[in-house]
TIVO-2410 file (N, C-alpha, C; in nm, 3 decimals):
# residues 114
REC num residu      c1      c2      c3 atome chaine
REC   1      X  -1.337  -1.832   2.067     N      A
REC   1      X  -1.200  -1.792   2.095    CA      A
REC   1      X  -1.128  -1.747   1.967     C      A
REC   2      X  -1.169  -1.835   1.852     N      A
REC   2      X  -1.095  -1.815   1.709    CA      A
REC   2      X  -1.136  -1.643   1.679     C      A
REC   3      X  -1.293  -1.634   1.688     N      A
REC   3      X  -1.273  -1.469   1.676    CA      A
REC   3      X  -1.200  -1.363   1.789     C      A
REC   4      X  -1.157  -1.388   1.896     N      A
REC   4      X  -1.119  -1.300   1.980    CA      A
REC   4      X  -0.973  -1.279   1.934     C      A
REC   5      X  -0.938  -1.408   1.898     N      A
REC   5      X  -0.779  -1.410   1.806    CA      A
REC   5      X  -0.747  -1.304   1.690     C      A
REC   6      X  -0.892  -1.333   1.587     N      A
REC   6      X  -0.873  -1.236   1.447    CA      A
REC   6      X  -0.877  -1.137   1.494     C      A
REC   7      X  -0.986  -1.086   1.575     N      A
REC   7      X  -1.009  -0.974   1.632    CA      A
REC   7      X  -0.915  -0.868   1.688     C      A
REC   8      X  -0.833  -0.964   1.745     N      A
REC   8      X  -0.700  -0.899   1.798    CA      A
REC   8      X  -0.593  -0.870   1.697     C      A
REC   9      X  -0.537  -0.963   1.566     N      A
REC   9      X  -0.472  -0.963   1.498    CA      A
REC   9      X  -0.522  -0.851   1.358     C      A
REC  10      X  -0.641  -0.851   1.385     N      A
REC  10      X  -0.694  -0.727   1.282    CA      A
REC  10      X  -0.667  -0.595   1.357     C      A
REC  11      X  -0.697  -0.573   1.471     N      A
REC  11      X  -0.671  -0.452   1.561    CA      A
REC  11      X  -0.493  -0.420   1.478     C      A
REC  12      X  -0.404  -0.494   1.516     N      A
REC  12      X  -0.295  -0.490   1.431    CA      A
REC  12      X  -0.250  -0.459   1.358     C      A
REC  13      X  -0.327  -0.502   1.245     N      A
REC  13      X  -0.291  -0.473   1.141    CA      A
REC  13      X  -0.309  -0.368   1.114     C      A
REC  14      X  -0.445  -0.303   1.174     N      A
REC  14      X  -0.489  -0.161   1.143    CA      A
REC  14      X  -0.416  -0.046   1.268     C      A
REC  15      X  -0.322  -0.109   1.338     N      A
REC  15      X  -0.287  -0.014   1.403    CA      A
REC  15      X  -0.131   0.028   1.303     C      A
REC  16      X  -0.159   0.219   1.288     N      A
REC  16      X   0.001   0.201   1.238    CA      A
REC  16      X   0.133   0.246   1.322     C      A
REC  17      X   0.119   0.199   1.460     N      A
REC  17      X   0.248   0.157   1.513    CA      A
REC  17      X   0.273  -0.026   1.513     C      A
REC  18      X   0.230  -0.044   1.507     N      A
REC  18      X   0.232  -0.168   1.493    CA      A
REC  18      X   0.387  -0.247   1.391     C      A
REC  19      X   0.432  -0.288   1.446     N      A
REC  19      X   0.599  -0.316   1.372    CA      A
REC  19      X   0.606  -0.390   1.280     C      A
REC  20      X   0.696  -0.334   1.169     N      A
REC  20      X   0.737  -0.428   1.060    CA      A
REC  20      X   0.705  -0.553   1.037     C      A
REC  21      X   0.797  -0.596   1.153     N      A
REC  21      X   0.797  -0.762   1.117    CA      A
REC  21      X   0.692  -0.845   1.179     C      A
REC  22      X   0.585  -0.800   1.309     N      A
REC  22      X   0.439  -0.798   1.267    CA      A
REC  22      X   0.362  -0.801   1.179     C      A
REC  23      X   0.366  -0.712   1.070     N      A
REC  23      X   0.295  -0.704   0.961    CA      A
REC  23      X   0.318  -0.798   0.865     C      A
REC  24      X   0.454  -0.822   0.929     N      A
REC  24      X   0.534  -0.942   0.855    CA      A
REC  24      X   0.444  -1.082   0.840     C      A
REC  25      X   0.424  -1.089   1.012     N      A
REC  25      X   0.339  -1.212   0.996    CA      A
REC  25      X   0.238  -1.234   0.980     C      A
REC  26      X   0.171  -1.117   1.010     N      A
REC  26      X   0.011  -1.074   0.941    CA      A
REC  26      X  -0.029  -1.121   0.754     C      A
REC  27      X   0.042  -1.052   0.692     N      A
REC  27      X   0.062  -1.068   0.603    CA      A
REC  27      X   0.006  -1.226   0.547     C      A
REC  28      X   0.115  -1.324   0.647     N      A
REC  28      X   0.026  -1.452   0.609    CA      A
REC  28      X  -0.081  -1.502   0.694     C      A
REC  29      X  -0.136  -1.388   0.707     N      A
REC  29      X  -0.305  -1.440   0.794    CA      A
REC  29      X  -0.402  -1.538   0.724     C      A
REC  30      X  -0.419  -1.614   0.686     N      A
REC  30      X  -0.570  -1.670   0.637    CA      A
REC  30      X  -0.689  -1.593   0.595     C      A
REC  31      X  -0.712  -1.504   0.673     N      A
REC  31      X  -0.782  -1.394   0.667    CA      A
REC  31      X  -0.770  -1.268   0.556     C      A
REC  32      X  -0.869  -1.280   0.469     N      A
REC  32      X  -0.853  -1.151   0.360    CA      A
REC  32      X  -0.840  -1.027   0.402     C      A
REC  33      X  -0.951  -1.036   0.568     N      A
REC  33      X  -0.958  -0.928   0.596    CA      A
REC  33      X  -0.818  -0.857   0.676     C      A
REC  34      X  -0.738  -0.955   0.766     N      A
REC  34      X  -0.611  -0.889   0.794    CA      A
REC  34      X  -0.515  -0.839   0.670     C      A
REC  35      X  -0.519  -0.962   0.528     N      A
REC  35      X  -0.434  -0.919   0.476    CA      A
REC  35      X  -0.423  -0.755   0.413     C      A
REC  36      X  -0.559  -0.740   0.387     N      A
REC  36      X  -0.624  -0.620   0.334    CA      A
REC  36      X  -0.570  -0.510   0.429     C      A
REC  37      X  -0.596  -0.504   0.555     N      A
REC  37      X  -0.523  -0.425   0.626    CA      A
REC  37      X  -0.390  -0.409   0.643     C      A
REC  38      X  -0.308  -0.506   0.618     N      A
REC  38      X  -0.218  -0.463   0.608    CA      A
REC  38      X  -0.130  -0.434   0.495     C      A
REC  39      X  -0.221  -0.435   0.405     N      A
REC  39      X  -0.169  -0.372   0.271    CA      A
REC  39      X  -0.190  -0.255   0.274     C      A
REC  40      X  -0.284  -0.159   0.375     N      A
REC  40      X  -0.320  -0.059   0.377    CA      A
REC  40      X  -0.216   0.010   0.507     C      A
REC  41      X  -0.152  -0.057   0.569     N      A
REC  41      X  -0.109   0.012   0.694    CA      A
REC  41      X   0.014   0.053   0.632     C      A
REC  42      X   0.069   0.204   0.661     N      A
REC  42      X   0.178   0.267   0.680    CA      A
REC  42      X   0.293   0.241   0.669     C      A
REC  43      X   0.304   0.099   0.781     N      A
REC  43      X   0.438   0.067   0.850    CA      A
REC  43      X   0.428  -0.080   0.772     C      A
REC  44      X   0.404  -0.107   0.703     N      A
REC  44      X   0.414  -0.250   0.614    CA      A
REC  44      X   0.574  -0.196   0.538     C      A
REC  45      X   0.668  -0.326   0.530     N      A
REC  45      X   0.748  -0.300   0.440    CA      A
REC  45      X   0.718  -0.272   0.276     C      A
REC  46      X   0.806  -0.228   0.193     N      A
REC  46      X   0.768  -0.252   0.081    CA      A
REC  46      X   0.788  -0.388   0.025     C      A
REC  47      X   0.861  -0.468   0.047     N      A
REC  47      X   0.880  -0.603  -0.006    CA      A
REC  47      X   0.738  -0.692   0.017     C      A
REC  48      X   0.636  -0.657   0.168     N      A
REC  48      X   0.562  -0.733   0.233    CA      A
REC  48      X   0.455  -0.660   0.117     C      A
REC  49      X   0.464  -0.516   0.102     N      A
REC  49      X   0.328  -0.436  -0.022    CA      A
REC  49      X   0.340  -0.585  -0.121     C      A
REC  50      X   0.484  -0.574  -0.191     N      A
REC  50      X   0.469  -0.641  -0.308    CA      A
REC  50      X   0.423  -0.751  -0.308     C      A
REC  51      X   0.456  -0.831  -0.203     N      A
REC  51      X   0.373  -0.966  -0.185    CA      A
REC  51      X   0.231  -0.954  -0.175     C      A
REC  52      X   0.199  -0.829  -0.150     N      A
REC  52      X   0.037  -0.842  -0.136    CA      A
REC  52      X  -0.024  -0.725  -0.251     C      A
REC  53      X   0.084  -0.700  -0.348     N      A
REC  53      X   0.030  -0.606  -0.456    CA      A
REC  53      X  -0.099  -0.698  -0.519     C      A
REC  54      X  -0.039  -0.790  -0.588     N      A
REC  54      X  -0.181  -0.904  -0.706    CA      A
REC  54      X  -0.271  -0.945  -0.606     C      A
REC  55      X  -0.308  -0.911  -0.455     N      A
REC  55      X  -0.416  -0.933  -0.420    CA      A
REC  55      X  -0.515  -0.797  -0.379     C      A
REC  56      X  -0.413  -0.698  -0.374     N      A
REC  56      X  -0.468  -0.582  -0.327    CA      A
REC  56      X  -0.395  -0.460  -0.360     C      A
REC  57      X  -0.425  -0.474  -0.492     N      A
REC  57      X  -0.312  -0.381  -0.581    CA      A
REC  57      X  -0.385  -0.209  -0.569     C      A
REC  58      X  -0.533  -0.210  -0.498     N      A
REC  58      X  -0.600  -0.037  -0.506    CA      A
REC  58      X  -0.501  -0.027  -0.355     C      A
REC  59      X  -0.517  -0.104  -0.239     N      A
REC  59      X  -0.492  -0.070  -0.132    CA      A
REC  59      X  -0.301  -0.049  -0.147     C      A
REC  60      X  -0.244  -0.140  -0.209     N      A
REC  60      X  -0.089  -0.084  -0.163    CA      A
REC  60      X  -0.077   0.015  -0.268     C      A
REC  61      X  -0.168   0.093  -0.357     N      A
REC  61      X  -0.104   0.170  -0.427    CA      A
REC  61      X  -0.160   0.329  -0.349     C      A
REC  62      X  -0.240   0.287  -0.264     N      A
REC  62      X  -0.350   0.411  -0.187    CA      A
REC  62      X  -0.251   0.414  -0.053     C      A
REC  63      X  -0.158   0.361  -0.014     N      A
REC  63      X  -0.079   0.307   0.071    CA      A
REC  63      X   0.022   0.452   0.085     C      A
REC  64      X  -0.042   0.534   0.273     N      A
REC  64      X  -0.025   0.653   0.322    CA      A
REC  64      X   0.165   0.648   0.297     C      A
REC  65      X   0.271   0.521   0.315     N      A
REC  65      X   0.371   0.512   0.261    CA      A
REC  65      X   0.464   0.506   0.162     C      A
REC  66      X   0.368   0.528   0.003     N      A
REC  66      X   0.415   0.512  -0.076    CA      A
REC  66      X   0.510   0.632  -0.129     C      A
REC  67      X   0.442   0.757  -0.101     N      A
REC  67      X   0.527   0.827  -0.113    CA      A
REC  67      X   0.728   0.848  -0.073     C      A
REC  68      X   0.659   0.835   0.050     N      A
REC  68      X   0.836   0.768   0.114    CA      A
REC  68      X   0.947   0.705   0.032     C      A
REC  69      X   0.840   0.574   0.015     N      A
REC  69      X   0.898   0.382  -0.053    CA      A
REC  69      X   0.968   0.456  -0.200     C      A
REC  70      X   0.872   0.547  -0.247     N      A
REC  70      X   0.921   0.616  -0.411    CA      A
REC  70      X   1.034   0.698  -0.401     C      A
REC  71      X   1.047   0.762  -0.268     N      A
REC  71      X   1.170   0.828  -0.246    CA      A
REC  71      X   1.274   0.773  -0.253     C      A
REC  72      X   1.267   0.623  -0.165     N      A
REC  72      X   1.400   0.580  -0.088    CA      A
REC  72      X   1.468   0.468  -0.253     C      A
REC  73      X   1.312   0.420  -0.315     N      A
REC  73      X   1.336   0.374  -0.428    CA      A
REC  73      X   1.264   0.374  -0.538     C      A
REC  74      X   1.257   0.502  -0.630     N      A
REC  74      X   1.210   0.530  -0.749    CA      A
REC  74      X   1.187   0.414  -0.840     C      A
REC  75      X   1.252   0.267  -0.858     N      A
REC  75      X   1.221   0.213  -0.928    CA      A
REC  75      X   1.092   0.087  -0.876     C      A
REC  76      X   1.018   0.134  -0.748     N      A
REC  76      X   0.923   0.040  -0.663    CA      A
REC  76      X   0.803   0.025  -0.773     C      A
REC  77      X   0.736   0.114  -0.856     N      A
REC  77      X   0.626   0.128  -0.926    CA      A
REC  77      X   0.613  -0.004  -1.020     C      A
REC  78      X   0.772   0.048  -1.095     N      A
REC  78      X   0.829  -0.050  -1.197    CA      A
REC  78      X   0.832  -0.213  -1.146     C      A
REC  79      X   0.884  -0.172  -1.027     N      A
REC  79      X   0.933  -0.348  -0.993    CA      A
REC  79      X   0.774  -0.413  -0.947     C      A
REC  80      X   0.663  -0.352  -0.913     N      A
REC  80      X   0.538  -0.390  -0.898    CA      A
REC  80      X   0.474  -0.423  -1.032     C      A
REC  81      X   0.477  -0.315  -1.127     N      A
REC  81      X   0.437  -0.364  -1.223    CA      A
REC  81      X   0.517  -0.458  -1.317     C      A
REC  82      X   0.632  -0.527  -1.316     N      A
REC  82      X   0.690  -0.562  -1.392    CA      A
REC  82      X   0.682  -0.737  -1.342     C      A
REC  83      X   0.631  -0.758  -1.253     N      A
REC  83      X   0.625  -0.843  -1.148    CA      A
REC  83      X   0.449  -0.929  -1.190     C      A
REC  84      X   0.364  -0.780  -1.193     N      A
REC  84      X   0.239  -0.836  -1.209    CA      A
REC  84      X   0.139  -0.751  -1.379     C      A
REC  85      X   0.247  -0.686  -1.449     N      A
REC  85      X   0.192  -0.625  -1.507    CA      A
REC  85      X   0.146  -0.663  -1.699     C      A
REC  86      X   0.136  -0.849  -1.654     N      A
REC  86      X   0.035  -0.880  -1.722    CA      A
REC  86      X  -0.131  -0.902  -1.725     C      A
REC  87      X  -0.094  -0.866  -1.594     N      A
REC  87      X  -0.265  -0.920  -1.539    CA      A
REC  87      X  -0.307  -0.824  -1.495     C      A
REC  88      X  -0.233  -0.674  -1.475     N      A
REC  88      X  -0.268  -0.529  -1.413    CA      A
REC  88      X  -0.211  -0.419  -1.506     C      A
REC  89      X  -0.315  -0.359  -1.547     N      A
REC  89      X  -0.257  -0.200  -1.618    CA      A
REC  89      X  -0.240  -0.147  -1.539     C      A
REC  90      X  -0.153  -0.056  -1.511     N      A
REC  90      X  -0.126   0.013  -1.443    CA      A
REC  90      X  -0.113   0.193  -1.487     C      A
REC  91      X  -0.218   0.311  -1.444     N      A
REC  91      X  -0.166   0.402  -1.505    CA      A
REC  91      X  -0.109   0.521  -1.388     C      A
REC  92      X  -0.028   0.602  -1.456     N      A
REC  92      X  -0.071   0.669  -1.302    CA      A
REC  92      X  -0.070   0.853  -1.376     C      A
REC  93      X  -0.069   0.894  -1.335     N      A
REC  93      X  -0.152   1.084  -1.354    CA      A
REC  93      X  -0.123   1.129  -1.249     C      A
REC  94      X  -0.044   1.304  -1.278     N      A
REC  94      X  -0.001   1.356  -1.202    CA      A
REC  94      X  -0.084   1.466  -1.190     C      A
REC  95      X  -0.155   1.484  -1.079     N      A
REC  95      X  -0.215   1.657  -1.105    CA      A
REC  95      X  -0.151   1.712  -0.969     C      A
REC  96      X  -0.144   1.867  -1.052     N      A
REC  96      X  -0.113   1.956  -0.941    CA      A
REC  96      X  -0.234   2.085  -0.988     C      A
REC  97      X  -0.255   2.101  -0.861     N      A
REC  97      X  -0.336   2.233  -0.805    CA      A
REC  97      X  -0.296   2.371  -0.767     C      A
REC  98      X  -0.304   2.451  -0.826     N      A
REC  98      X  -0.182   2.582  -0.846    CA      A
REC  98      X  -0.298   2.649  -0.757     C      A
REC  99      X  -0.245   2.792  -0.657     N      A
REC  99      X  -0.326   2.941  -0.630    CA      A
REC  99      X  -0.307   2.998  -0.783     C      A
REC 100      X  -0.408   3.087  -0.788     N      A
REC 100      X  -0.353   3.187  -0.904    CA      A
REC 100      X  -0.246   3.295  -0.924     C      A
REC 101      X  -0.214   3.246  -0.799     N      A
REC 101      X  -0.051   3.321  -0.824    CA      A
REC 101      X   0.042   3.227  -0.861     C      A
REC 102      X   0.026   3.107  -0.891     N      A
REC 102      X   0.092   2.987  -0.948    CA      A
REC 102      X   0.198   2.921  -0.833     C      A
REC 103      X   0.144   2.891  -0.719     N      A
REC 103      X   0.261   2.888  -0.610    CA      A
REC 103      X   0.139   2.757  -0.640     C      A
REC 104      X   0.219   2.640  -0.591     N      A
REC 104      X   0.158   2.493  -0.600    CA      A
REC 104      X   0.109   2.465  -0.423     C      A
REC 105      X   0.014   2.429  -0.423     N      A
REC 105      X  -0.050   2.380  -0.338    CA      A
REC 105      X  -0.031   2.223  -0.298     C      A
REC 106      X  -0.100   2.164  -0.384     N      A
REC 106      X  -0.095   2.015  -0.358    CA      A
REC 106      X  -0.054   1.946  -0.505     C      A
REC 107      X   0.017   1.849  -0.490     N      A
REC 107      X   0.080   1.814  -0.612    CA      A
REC 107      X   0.079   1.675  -0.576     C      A
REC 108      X  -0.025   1.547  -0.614     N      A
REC 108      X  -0.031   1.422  -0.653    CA      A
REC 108      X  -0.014   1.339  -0.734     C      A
REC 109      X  -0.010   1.212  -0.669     N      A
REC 109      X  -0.024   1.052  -0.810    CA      A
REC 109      X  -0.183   1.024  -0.790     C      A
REC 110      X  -0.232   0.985  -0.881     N      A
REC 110      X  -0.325   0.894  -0.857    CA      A
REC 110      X  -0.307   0.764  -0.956     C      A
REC 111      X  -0.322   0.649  -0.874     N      A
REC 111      X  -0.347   0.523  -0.944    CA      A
REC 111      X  -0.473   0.470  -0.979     C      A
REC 112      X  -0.402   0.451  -1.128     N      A
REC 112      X  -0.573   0.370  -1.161    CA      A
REC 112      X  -0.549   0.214  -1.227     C      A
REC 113      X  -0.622   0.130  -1.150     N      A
REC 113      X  -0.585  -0.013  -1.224    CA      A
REC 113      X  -0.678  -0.048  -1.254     C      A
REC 114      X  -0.645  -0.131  -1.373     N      A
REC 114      X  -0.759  -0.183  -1.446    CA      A
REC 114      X  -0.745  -0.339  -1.463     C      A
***
């Protein structure tokens, strides 16, 4: 029965309609493997990322929402690393990909922790 439970609560986590304050409680799953997912899902708050940055700092920074979270608050990077950024380097690199007519295509972050 205990797996039909995770089973279900992982479905969850990996679903991204799945609501906020769901993820909310996911978050304190027992389970690495829910938490992992929901460091990776979409619809995770950012406060719930940060709680789960020092365990899964590739997944909330690979996190399809971050872009948004940087919009609504430019200083999220900072407050992650400032939080855990004795125990995590943090770098990040911007590339953009031009046509040769110089009109930009795709323009990224990538994170790299060490």
């Amino acid at each position: 029965m205990s797996n039909i439970i995770q089973s279900s609560e992982l479905n969850l986590a990996l679903d991204e309609n799945t609501p906020s304050q769901v993820l909310k409680e996911l978050a304190q799953s027992q389970s690495d493997k829910i938490r992992f997912a929901v460091a990776e899902n979409p619809n995770t708050s950012p406060e719930i990322l940060k709680g789960l940055f020092s365990e899964f700092p590739i997944q909330v920074l690979n996190n399809f929402a971050l872009d948004l979270i940087l919009l609504e608050n430019p200083d999220f990077l900072e407050e992650l690393y400032g939080v855990y950024g004795r125990k995590i380097r943090l770098h990040i690199m911007n590339y953009q990909f031009s046509l040769l007519n110089g009109v930009q295509i795709i323009q990224t972050n990538i994170f790299v922790v060490l």
